[in-house]
C-alpha positions in Angstrom: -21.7 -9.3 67.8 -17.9 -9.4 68.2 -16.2 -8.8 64.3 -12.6 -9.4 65.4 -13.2 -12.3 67.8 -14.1 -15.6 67.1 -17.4 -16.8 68.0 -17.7 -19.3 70.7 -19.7 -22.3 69.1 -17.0 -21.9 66.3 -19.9 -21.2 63.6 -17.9 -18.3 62.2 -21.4 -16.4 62.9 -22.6 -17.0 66.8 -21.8 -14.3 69.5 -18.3 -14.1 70.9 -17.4 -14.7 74.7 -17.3 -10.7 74.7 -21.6 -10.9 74.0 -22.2 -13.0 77.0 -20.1 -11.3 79.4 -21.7 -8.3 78.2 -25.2 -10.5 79.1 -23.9 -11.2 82.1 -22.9 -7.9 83.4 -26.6 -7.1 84.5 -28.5 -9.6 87.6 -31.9 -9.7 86.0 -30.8 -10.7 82.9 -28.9 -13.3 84.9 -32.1 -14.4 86.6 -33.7 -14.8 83.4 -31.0 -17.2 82.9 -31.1 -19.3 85.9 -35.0 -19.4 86.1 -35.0 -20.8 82.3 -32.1 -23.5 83.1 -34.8 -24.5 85.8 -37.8 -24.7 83.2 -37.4 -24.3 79.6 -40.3 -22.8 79.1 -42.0 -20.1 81.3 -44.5 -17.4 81.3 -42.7 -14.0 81.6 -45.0 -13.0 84.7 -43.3 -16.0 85.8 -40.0 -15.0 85.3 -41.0 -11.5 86.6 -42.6 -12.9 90.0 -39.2 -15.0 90.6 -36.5 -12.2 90.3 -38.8 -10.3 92.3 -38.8 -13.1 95.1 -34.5 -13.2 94.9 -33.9 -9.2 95.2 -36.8 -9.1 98.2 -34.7 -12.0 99.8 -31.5 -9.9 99.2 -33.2 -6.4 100.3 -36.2 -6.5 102.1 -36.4 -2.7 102.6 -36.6 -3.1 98.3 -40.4 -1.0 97.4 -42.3 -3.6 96.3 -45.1 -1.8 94.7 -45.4 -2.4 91.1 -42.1 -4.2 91.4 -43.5 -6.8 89.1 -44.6 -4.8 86.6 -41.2 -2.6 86.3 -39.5 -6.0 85.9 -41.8 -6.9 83.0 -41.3 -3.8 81.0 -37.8 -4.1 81.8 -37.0 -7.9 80.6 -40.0 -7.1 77.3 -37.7 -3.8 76.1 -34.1 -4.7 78.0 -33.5 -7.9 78.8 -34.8 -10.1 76.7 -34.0 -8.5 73.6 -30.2 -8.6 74.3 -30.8 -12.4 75.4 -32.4 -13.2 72.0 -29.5 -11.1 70.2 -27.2 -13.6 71.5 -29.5 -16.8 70.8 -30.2 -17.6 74.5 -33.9 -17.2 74.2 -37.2 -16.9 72.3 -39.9 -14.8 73.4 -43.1 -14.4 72.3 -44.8 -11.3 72.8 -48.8 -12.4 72.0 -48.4 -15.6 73.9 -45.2 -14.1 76.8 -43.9 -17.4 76.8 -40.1 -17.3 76.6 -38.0 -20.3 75.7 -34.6 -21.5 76.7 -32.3 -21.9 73.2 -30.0 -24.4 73.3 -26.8 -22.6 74.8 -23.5 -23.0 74.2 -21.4 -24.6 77.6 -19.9 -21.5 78.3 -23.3 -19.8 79.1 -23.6 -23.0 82.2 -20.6 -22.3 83.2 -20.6 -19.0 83.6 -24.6 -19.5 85.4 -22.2 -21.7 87.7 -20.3 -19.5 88.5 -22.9 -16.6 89.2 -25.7 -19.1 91.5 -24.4 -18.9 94.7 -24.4 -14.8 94.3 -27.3 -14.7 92.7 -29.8 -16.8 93.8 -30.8 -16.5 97.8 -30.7 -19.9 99.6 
């Protein structure tokens, strides 16, 4: 969290717009973003399966093998950790069901801004 910036749900407490760019700096965790604004609630295979699906449409020479799997570790000890550190998400690890928090409107904005780049039409 930001000390010298103010947060942006004006809490006093919340992340600052410095936390989501930071969020927003890396696809997948964009992905994660854009699947949950879809459905609020989701498996992460799920989740996993559907960034897979986007970065094979964007590179179909992408090895595939286990590509699933590397994205699940990756969003269980990456992704989704820094998603729940700024309030965007639950996850729960015995049931791997993560949950879309209520965000603030800068986080659909800035998905706005990212879906055409992002997402393959």
């Amino acid at each position: 969290m930001c000390d010298d910036l103010p947060p942006v749900d004006g809490s006093g407490t919340g992340p600052c717009l410095d936390d989501f760019f930071a969020v927003f700096a890396n696809y997948r965790r964009r992905c994660v973003l854009h699947h949950l604004r879809e459905e609020q609630c989701v498996s992460l295979g799920a989740i996993a399966r559907q960034i897979a699906a986007w970065e094979r449409a964007y590179r179909a020479e992408i090895d595939s093998e286990n590509l699933i799997d590397r994205i699940e570790t990756e969003l269980i000890h990456m992704h989704l950790p820094k998603l729940r550190e700024v309030n965007l998400v639950e996850y729960d690890r015995q049931s791997s069901i993560v949950v879309y928090r209520d965000p603030p409107a800068i986080v659909s904005a800035l998905l706005d801004l990212c879906t055409d780049r992002d997402i393959p039409k």
